[in-house]
C-alpha positions as CSV (number, residue, x, y, z in Angstrom):
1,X,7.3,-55.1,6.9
2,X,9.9,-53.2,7.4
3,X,13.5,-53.6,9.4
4,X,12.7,-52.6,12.8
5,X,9.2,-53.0,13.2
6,X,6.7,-55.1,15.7
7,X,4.7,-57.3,14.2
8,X,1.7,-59.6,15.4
9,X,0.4,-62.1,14.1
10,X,-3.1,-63.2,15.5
11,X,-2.7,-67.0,15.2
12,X,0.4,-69.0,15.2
13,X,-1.1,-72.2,13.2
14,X,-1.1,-70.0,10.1
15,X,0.7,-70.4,7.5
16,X,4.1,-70.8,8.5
17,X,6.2,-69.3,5.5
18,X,4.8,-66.3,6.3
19,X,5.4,-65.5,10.0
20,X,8.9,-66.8,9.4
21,X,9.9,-64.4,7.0
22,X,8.6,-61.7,9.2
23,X,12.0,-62.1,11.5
24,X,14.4,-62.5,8.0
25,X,12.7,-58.8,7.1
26,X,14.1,-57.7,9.9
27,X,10.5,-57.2,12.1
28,X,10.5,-58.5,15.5
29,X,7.4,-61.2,15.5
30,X,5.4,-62.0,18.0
31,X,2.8,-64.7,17.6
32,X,0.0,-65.6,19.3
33,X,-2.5,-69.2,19.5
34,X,-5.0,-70.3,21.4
35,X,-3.9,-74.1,21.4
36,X,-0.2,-74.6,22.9
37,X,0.0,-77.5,20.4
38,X,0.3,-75.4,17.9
39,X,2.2,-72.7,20.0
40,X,5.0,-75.5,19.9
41,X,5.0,-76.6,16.1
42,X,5.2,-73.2,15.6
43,X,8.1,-73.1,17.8
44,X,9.4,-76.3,15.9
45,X,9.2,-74.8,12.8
46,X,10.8,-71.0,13.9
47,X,14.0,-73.2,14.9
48,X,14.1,-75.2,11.9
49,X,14.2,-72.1,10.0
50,X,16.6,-70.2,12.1
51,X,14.8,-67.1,13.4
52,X,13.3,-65.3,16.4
53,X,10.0,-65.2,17.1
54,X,8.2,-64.5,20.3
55,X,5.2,-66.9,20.9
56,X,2.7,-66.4,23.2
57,X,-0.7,-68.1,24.4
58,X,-3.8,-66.1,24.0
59,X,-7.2,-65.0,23.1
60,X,-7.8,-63.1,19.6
61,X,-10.6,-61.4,21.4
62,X,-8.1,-60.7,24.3
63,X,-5.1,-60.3,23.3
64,X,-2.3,-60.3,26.0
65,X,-0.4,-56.9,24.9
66,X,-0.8,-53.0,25.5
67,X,-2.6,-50.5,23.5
68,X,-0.9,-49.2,20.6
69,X,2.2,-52.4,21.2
70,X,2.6,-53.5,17.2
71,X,3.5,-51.0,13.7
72,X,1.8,-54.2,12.2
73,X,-0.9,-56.9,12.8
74,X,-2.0,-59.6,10.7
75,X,-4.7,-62.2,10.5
76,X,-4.7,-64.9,7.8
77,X,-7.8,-66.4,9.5
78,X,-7.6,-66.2,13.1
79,X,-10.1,-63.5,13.5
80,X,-12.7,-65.1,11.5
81,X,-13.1,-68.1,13.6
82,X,-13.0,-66.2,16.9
83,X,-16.4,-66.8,18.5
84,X,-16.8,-62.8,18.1
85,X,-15.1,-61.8,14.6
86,X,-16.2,-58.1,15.3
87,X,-14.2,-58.2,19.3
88,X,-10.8,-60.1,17.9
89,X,-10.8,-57.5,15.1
90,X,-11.4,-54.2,17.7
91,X,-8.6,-56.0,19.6
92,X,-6.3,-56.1,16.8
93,X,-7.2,-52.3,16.2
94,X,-6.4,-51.7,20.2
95,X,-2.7,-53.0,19.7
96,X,-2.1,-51.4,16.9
97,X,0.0,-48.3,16.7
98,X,-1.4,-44.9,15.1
99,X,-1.0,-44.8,11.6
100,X,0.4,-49.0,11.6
101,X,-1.0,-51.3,9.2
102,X,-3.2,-54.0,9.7
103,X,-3.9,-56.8,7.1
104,X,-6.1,-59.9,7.1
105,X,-8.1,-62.4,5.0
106,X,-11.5,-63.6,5.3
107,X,-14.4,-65.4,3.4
108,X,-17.0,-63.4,2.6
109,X,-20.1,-65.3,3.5
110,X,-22.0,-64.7,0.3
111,X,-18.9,-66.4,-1.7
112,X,-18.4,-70.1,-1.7
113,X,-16.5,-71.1,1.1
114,X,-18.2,-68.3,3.6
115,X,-21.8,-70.4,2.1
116,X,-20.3,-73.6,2.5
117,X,-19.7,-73.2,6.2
118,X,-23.4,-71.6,6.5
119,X,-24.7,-74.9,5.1
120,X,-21.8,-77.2,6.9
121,X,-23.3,-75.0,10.3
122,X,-26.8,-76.2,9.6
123,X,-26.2,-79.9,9.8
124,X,-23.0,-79.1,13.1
125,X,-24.3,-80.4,16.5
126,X,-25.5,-77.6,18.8
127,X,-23.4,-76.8,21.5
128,X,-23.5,-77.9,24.9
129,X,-25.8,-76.4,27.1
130,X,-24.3,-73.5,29.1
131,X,-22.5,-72.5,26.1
132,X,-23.2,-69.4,24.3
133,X,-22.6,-68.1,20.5
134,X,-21.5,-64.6,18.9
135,X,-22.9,-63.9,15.6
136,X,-22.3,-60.4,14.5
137,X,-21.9,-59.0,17.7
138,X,-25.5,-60.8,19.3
139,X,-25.1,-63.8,22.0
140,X,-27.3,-66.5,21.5
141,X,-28.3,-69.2,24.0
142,X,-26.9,-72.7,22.8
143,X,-30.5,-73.8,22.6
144,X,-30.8,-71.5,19.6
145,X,-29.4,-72.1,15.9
146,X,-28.2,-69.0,14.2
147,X,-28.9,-71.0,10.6
């Protein structure tokens, strides 16, 4: 990140170190959460530290900004646990300028933690009835298990 630029990050909860030294580079932050609790411990923490950051509530697979807004977006892990990995990820792309950079992490299912939460999935309550699931793109009804 450079001095100058807009930056998103796609959840606020995430590691903290790192979206504060986004404003100390000299990139005006924005970030974003789903959960106002943790819109305001991130808020807690920005002031502790001294710096700027704009924080906003929103959706990952919404996300409250214009096309082409941020020179860079990031996702530790916020994307991944979107309901719809594949919509919060074509979101990040929409925001993003032409030629910006993008950057996130992920767990590949077919490593260890990506098959620990297919097995952890297989013993999870279903959802309640009404509620639907993404997986790769495909709704399923809550009566269904993707596992």
């Amino acid at each position: 990140m450079r001095e100058g630029q807009r930056v998103a990050g796609t959840s606020a909860a995430e590691r903290a170190w790192s979206r504060l030294r986004r404003p100390r580079l000299g990139a005006h932050a924005t970030g974003l959460d789903l959960t106002p609790a943790l819109l305001e411990r991130a808020r807690e923490n920005a002031k502790i530290a001294g710096v700027e950051i704009e924080f906003r509530e929103g959706d990952v697979e919404n996300l409250p900004f214009g096309d082409d807004s941020f020179d860079v977006v990031v996702s530790q892990f916020g994307h991944m646990f979107a309901p719809g990995p594949d919509v919060a990820t074509a979101e990040m792309l929409r925001v993003l300028k032409p030629g910006g950079t993008i950057a996130f992490a992920t767990w590949p299912p077919e490593l260890f933690t990506g098959r620990m939460f297919i097995i952890t999935a297989r013993y999870a309550l279903a959802p309640p009835p009404g509620v639907h699931l993404r997986l790769n793109g495909a709704t399923l009804a809550s009566s269904l298990t993707p596992w």
